[in-house]
DRENRO-914806 format. One line per 5 residues: number of its first residue (from 1); their letters; for each residue x, y, z of C-alpha. Coordinates in Angstrom, 1 decimal. Each point is the difference from the previous one (the first is absolute). Layout:
<atoms>
NUM> A> X:Y:Z | ...
</atoms>
This chain:
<atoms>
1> XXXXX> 149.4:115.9:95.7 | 1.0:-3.9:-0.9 | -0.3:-1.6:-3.3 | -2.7:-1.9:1.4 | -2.3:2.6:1.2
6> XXXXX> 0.3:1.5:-2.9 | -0.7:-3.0:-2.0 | -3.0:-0.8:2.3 | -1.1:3.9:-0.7 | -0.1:-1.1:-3.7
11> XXXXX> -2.3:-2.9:-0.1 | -2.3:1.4:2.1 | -0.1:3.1:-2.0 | 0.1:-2.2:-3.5 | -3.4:-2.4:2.2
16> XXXXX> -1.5:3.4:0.5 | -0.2:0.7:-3.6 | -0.9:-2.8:-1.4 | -3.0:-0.2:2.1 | -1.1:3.9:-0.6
21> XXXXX> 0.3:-1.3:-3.5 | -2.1:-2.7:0.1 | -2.5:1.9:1.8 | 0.0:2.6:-2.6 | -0.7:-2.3:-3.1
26> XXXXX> -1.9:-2.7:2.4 | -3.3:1.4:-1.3 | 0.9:0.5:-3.6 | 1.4:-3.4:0.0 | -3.4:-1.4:1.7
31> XXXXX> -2.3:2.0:-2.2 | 2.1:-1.1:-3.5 | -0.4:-3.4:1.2 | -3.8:0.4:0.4 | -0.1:1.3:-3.3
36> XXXXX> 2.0:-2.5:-1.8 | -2.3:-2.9:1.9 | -2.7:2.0:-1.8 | 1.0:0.2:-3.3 | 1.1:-3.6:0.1
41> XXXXX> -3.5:-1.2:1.5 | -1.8:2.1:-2.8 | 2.3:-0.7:-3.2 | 1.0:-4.1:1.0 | -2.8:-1.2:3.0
46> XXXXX> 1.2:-3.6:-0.5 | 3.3:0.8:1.4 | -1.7:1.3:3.0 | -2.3:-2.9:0.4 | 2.7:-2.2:-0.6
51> XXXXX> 2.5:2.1:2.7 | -3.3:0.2:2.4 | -0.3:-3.9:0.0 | 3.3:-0.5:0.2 | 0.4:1.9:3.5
56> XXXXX> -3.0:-1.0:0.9 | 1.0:-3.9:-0.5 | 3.6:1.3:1.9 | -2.2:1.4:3.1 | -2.8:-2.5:0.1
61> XXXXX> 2.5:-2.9:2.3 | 0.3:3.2:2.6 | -3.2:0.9:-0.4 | -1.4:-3.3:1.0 | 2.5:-0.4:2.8
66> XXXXX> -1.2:3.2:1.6 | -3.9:-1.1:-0.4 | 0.5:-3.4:2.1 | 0.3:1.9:3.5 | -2.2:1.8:-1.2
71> XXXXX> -2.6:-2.7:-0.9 | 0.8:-1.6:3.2 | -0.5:2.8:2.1 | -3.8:0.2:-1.4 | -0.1:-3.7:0.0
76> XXXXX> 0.5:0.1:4.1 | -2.1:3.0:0.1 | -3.1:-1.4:-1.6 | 0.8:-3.8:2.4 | -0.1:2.4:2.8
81> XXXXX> -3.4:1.7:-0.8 | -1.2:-3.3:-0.9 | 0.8:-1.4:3.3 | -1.5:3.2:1.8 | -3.2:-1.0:-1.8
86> XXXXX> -0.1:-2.7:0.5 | 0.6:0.5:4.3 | -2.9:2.4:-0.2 | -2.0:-2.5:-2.0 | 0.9:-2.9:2.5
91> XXXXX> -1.3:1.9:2.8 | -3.3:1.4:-1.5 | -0.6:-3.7:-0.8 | 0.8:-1.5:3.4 | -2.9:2.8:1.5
96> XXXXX> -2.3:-1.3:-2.1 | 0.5:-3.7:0.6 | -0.3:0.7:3.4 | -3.5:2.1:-0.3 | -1.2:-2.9:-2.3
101> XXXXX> 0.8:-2.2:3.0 | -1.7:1.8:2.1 | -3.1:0.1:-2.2 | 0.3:-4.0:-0.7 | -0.4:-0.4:3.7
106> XXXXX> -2.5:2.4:0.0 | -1.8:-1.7:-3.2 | 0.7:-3.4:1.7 | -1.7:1.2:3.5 | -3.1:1.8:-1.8
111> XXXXX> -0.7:-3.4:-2.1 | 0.1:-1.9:3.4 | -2.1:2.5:1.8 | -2.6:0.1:-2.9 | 0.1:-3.9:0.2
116> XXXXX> -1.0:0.0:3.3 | -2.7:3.0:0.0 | -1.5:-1.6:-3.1 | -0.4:-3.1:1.8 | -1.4:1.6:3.3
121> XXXXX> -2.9:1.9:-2.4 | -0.6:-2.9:-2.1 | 0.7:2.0:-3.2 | -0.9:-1.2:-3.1 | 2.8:0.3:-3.1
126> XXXXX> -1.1:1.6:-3.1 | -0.6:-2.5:-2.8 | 3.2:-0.5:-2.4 | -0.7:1.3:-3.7 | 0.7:-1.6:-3.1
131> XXXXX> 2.0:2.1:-3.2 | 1.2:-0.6:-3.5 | 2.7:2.6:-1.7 | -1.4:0.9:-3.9 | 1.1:2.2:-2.6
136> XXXXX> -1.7:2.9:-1.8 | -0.7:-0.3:-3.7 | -2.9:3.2:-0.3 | -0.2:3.1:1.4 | -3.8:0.5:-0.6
141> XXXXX> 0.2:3.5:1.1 | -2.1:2.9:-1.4 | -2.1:2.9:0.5 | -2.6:-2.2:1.6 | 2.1:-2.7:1.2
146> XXXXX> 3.0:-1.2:2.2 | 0.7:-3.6:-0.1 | 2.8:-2.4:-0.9 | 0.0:-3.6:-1.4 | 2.1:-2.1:1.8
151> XXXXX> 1.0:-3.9:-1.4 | -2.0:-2.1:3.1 | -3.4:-1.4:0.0 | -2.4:-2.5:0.5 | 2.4:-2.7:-0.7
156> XXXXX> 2.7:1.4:2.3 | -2.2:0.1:3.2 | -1.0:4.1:-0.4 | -3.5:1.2:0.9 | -2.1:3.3:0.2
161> XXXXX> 1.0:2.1:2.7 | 3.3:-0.9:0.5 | 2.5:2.8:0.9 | 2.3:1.0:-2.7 | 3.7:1.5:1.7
166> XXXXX> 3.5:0.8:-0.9 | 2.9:0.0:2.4 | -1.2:3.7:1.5 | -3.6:-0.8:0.5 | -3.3:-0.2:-1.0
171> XXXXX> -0.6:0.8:-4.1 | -3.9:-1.1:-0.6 | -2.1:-3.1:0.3 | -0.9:-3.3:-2.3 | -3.4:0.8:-2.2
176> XXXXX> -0.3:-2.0:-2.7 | 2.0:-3.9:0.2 | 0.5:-1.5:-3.8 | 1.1:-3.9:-0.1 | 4.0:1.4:-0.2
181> XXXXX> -0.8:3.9:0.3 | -1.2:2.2:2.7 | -1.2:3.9:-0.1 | 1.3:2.3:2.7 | -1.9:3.4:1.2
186> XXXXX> 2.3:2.1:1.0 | -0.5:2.3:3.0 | 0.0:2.9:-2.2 | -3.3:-1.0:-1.8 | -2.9:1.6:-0.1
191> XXXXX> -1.7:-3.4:1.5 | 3.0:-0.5:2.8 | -1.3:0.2:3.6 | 2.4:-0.7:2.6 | -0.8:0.4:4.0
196> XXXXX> 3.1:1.4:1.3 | 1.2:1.4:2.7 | 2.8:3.6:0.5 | 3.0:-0.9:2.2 | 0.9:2.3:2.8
201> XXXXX> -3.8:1.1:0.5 | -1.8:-3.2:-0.2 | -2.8:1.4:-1.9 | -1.9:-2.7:-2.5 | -0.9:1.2:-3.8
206> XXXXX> -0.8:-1.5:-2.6 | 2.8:0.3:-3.0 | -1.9:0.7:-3.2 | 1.4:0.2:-3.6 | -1.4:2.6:-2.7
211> XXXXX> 2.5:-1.1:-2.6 | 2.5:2.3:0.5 | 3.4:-0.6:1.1 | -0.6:0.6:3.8 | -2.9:-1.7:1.5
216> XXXXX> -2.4:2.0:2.9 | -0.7:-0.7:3.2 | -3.8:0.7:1.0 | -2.3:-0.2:3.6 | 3.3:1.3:1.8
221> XXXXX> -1.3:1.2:3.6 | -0.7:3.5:-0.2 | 2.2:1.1:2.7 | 2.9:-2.1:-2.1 | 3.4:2.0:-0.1
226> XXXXX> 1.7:-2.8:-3.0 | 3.8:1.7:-0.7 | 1.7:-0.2:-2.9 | 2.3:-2.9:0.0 | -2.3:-2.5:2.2
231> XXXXX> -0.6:-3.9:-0.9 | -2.5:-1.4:-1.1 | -1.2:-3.4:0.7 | -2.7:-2.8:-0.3 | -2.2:0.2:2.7
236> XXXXX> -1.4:-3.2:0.0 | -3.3:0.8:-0.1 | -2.4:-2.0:-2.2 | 2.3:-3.1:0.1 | 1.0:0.4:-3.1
241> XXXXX> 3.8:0.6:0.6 | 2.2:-0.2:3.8 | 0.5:3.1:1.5 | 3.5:1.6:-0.3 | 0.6:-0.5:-3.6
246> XXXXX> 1.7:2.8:-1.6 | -1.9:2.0:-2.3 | 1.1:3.5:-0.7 | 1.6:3.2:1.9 | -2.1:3.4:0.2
251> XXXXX> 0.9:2.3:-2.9 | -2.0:3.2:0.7 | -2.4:0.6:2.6 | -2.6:2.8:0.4 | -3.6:0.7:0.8
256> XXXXX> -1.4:-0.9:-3.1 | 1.9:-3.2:-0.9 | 3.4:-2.6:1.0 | 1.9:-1.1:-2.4 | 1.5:-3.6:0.2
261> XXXXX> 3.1:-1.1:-1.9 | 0.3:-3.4:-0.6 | 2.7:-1.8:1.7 | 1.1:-1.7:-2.9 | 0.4:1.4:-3.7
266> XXXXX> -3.0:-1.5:-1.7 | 1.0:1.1:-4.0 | 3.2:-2.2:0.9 | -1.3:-3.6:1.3 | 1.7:-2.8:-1.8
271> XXXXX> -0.9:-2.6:3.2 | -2.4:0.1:2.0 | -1.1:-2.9:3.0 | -3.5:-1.1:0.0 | -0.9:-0.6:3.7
276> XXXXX> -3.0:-1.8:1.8 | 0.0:1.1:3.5 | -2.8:-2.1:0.8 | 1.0:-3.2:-0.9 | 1.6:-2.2:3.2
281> XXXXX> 3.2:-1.3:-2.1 | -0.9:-1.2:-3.4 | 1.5:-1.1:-3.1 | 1.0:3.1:-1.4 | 2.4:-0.1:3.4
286> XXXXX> 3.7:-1.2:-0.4 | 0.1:-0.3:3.6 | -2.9:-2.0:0.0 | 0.6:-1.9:-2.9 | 3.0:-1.7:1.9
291> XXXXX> -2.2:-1.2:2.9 | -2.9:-1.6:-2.0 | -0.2:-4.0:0.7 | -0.1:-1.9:-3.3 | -3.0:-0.7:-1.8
296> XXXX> -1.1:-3.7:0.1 | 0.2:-0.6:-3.7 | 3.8:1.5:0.3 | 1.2:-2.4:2.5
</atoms>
């Protein structure tokens, strides 16, 4: 054998060793370090904060390198999901401009039709009404009672009988008109008496409060079949109010007795709009107010 095999022979023995030795003493080595980190961090924690921050200071550049692609990659993720919403919300838009097309040129040839049948019959247009928005100061509500004071009266162009609403519908009536104060009777009175009529069925009752939150609905047909969930609406009977006003939906409904709920919350009425559905126009009209020809003593 050569001086060089054997020498080869050597190191490779001596590498051998070496690493069966570090092996060996690897875990002792680890676990005395672990130790010594222990004792340090309980007997001197500054010097662990302070090595802590230091690395972490020493890491942070890399840190923040390795975020960006990252970052970017969410970035681009969150375009692309934008963008796919945004397709999808392009073309749910485009279907419905196209069926609101359709139904302004239906709209459009309805109106023109209606113009035309209106004018064969010689139909007579239902007279404009006249309104005035006012504010509620008193909630004279009690056990006998449910009415509101509103700030319209006399002076403002508000009369008896008027109909009080809010945005969903019919609340009560004007009954008692002060110079710049009105009183409201709400349809949950005892004194309320509405003629209305059941939508879906057709069948005509009259809507009468007992001063309790949900108004009744007596004379129904006795061969009615009201559901639960129905609307209610003025009749137009008596000619106190149009027909098709909205008053209430049907609560409960049995043999004995159908309960109404009113279509708008009546213990939360700030505004309310006083309306006169048999005036023609009037002053109480903005609409109307812009058409009226100067008096003489104003030109």
């Amino acid at each position: 054998m050569s001086v060089h095999s054997r020498h080869s022979d050597w190191v490779y023995a001596t590498a051998l060793s070496w690493k069966a030795v570090a092996q060996r003493f690897s875990f002792v080595l680890f676990v005395g370090l672990s130790l010594g980190l222990l004792f340090i961090g309980h007997s001197k924690p500054y010097v662990v904060q302070m090595v802590r921050a230091r690395m972490v200071d020493v890491i942070s550049p890399a840190l923040d390198i390795m975020s960006r692609p990252l970052e970017l990659v969410g970035t681009i993720e969150l375009r692309i999901q934008s963008y796919r919403e945004l397709m999808r919300e392009n073309v749910r838009l485009t279907a419905e401009n196209a069926d609101l097309l359709r139904w302004q040129n239906a709209a459009l040839t309805l109106k023109e039709e209606n113009k035309e049948l209106r004018s064969l019959l010689n139909y007579k247009n239902e007279p404009g009404f006249a309104f005035i928005s006012a504010r509620v100061i008193a909630d004279t509500g009690g056990a006998f009672a449910r009415s509101l004071v509103v700030t319209a009266g006399r002076d403002d162009g508000v009369r008896e009988g008027m109909a009080a609403m809010t945005g969903e519908g019919l609340i009560g009536r004007v009954v008692e008109v002060g110079d710049w104060t009105s009183r409201l009777l709400l349809i949950t009175d005892l004194n309320s008496r509405i003629p209305v009529m059941v939508t879906g069925t057709g069948d005509h009752a009259i809507l009468a409060g007992d001063n309790m939150p949900e108004p009744k609905l007596l004379y129904l047909p006795q061969e009615s079949e009201v559901k639960v969930g129905a609307r209610v609406v003025t009749s137009g009977h008596g000619g106190i109010f149009p027909p098709n006003l909205p008053v209430g939906v049907v609560s409960a409904s049995s043999h004995s007795s159908v309960d109404v709920t009113p279509i708008a919350p009546l213990g939360h009425i700030n505004q309310v709009r006083l309306v006169d559905f048999n005036l023609a126009g009037g002053p109480l009209n903005p609409e109307t107010v812009k058409v009226q020809p100067a008096s003489p003593a104003a030109r």
